[in-house]
C-alpha positions as CSV (number, residue, x, y, z in Angstrom):
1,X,133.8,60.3,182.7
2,X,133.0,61.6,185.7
3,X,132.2,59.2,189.1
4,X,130.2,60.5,191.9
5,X,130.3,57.8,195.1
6,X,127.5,58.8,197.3
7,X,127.6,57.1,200.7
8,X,123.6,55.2,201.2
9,X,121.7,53.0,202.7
10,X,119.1,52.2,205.7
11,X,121.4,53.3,208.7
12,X,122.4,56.7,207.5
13,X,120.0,57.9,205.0
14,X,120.4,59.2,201.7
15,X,121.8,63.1,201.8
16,X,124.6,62.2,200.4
17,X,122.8,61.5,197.5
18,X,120.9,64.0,197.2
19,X,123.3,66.8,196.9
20,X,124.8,64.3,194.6
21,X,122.6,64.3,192.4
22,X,122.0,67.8,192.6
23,X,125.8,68.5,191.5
24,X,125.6,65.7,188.7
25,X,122.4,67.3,187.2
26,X,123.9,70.7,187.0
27,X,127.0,69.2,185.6
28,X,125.2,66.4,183.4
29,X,123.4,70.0,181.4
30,X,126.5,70.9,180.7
31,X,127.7,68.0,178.5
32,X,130.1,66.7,181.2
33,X,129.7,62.5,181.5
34,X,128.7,61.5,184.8
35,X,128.3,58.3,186.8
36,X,126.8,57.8,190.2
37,X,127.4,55.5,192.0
38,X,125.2,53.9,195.4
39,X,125.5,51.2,197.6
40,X,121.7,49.6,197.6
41,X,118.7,49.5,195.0
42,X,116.7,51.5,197.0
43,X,118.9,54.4,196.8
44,X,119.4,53.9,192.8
45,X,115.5,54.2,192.0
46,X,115.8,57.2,194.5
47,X,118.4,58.8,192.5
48,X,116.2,58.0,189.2
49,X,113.4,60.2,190.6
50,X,115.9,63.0,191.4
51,X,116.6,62.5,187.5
52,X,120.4,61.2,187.8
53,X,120.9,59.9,184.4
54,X,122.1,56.6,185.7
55,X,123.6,55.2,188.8
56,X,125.7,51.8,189.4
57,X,125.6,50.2,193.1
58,X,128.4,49.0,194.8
59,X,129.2,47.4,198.2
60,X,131.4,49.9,199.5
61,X,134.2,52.8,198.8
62,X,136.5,50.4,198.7
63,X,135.3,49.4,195.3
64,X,135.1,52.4,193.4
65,X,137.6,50.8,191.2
66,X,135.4,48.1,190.1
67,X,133.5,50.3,188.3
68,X,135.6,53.3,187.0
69,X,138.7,53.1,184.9
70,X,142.2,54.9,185.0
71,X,141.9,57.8,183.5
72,X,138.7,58.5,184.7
73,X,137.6,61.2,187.9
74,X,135.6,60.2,190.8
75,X,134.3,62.4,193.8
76,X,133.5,60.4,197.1
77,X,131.1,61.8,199.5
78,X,131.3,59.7,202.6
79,X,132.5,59.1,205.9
80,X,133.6,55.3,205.7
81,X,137.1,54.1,206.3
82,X,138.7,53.5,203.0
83,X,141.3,51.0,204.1
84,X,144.0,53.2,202.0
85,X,142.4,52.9,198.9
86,X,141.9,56.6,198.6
87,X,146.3,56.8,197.9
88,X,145.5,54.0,195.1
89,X,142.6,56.1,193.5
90,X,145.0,59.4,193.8
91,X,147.3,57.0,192.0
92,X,145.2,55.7,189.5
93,X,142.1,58.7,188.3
94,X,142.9,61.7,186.8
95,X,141.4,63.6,189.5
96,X,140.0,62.9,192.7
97,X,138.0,65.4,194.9
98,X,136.7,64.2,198.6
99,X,134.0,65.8,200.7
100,X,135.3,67.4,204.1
101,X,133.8,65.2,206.6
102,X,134.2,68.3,209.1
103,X,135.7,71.9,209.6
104,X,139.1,70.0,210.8
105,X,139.3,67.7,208.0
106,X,142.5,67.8,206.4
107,X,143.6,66.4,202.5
108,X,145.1,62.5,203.1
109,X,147.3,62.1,199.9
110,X,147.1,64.6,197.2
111,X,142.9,64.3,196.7
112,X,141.3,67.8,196.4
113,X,139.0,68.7,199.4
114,X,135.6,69.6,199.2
115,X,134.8,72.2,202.0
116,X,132.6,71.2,204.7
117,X,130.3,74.3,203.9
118,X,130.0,73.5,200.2
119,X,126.0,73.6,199.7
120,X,124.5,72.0,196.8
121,X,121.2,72.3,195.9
122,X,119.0,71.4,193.0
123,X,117.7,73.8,190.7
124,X,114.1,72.0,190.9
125,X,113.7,73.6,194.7
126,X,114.4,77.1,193.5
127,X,111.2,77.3,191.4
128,X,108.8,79.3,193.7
129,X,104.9,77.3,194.4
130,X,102.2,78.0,196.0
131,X,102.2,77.3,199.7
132,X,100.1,74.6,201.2
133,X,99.4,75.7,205.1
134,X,101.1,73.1,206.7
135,X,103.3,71.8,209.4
136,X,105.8,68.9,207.6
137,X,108.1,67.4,209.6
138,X,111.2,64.7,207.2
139,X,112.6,62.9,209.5
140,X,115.6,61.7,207.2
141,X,115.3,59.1,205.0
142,X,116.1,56.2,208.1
143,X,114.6,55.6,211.3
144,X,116.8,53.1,212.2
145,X,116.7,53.6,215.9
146,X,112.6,54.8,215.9
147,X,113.4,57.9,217.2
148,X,110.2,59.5,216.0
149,X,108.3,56.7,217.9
150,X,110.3,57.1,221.1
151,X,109.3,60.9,220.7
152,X,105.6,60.6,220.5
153,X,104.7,63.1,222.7
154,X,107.1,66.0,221.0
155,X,105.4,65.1,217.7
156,X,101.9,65.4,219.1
157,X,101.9,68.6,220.4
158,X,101.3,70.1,217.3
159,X,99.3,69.2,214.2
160,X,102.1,68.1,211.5
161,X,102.6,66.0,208.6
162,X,104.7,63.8,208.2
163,X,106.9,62.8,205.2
164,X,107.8,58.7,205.5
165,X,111.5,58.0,205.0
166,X,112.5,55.8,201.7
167,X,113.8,53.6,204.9
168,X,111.1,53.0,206.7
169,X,109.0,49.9,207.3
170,X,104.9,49.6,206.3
171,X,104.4,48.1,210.2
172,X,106.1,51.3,211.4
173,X,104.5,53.4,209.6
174,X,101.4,51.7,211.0
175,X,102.6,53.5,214.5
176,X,103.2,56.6,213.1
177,X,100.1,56.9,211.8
178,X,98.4,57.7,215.1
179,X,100.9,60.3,215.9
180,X,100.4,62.7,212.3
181,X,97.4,63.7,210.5
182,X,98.7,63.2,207.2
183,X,101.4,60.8,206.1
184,X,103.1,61.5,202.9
185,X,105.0,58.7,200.4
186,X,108.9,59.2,199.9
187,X,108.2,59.3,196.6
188,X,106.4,62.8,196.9
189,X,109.1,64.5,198.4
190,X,110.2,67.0,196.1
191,X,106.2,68.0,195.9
192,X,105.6,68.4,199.6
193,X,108.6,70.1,200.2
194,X,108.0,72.0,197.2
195,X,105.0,73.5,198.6
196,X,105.0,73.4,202.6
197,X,104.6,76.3,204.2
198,X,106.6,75.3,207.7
199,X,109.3,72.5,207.1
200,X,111.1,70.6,210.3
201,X,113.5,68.4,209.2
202,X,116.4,66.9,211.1
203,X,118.1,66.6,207.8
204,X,120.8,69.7,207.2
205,X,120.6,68.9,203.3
206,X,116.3,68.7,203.7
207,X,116.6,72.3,205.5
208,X,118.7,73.6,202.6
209,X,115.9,72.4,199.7
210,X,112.7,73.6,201.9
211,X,114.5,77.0,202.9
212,X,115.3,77.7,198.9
213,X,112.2,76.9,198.2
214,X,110.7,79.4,200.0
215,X,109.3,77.8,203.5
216,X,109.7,78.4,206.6
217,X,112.5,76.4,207.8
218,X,113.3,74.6,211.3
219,X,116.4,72.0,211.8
220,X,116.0,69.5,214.9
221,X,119.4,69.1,216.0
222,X,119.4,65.4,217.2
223,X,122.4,64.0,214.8
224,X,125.7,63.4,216.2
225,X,127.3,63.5,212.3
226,X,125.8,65.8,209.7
227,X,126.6,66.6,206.4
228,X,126.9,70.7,206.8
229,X,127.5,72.4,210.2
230,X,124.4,73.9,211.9
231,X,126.0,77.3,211.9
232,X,126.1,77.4,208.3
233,X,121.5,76.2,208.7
234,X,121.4,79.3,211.0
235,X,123.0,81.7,208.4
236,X,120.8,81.4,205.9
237,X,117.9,82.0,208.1
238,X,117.2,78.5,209.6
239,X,115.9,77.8,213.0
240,X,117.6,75.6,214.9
241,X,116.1,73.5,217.7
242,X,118.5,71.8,220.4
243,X,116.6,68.1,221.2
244,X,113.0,67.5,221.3
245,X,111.7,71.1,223.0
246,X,108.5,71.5,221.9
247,X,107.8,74.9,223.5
248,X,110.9,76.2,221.8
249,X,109.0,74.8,219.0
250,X,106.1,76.7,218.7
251,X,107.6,79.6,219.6
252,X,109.9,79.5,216.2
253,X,107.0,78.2,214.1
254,X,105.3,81.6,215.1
255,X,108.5,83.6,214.4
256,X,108.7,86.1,211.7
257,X,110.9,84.8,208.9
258,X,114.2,87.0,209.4
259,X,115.2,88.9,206.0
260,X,118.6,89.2,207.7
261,X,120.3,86.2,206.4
262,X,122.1,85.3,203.1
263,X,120.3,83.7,200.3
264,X,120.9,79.7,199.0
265,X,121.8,80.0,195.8
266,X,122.1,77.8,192.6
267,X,125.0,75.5,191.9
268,X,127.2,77.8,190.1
269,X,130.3,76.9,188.4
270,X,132.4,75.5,191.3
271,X,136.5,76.0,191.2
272,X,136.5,72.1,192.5
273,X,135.0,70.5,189.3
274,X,137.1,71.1,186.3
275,X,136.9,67.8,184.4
């Protein structure tokens, strides 16, 4: 059995899971066991739309042992202090891979390190569909800190729709009604990503689905911790937009799409997962 630990919740989102479930589909197809595991109910039924066979929550990393047994293999993608447990898992699963939390990040005990450029994406976002003319702008799943409220004027100086967080709250999304000419539920994201012509997202692992599925892609580099360096966005084609400039904006939603810049490709049998 194979254990995927995906970092969740309302504070930072749910990308983690995403490219988690991404990894554990491809592999699940391939007859290998798999197990994710969450830390909220929200996140679970997420992860059931994404069609992870099953998931488990738990409270933190720290109890990764609760669930799987020796003998077993678990990957942790998160960014939470592990208290030292990660030497007792090394200790006590027959493998254990960890995702870089950086370009310095550097193996702790004996885990195996996931590189902090490794890009998983589902197969589901590399199935070309028609194009709806549209401005969508995906926030992240969390708005803990209203950002998009305390931007109003940024997000009214163009026509966009918006696609709600699985985060956010019905009186907030009251307010940002007035500010979008279209709200969309979380649980239509694969469809509206799927078919948007012009994608901004301040979510790296967003940016990767919408720019594989064939939109126009621009990142809104507001985070202070990502999950995939903003160089890597900008290879494969991705604009990139430094705070809330809404000339700078425009001016890349009117761009050409370069053809100068390396395809996303599908998860391919990766030299990190041999069960």
């Amino acid at each position: 059995m194979l254990y995927f630990y995906a970092n969740t919740g309302h504070k930072i989102g749910l990308e983690r899971l995403r490219r988690g479930v991404a990894l554990l589909n491809t592999l699940s197809n391939r007859g290998i066991e798999t197990q994710l595991l969450v830390n909220d109910f929200r996140a679970g039924l997420v992860a059931r739309d994404l069609g992870a066979p099953s998931y488990v929550t738990i409270e933190t990393v720290q109890d990764i042992d609760a669930i799987a047994e020796a003998g077993n293999s678990i990957i942790i993608d998160s960014i939470e202090d592990d208290h030292g447990r990660l030497v007792k898992y090394c200790n006590d699963f027959k493998q254990v891979w960890r995702f870089a939390h950086d370009e310095k990040d550097s193996v702790v005990h004996n885990e195996k390190l996931i590189a902090y450029d490794t890009v998983l994406v589902d197969d589901i976002y590399f199935e070309q569909k028609p194009k709806e003319d549209r401005v969508l702008f995906f926030l992240g799943d969390a708005d803990y800190d209203k950002i998009i409220l305390n931007h109003a004027d940024f997000f009214k100086s163009l026509d966009m729709e918006l696609l709600l967080g699985n985060y956010f709250f019905v009186k907030y999304e009251d307010d940002l009604a007035k500010l979008f000419t279209t709200l969309h539920e979380p649980e239509t994201y694969e469809d509206v990503i799927t078919t948007s012509s012009t994608v901004l997202t301040a979510s790296t692992q967003t940016a990767l689905e919408a720019k594989a599925s064939g939109a126009k892609v621009i990142y809104l580099d507001i985070q202070e911790d990502t999950i995939f360096p903003v160089t890597l966005l900008e290879s494969f084609g991705i604009g990139v937009i430094s705070g809330f400039d809404s000339d700078r904006l425009k001016e890349l939603i009117q761009e050409e799409i370069s053809q100068k810049c390396q395809p996303i490709e599908k998860i391919k049998d990766k030299n990190f997962i041999q069960i």
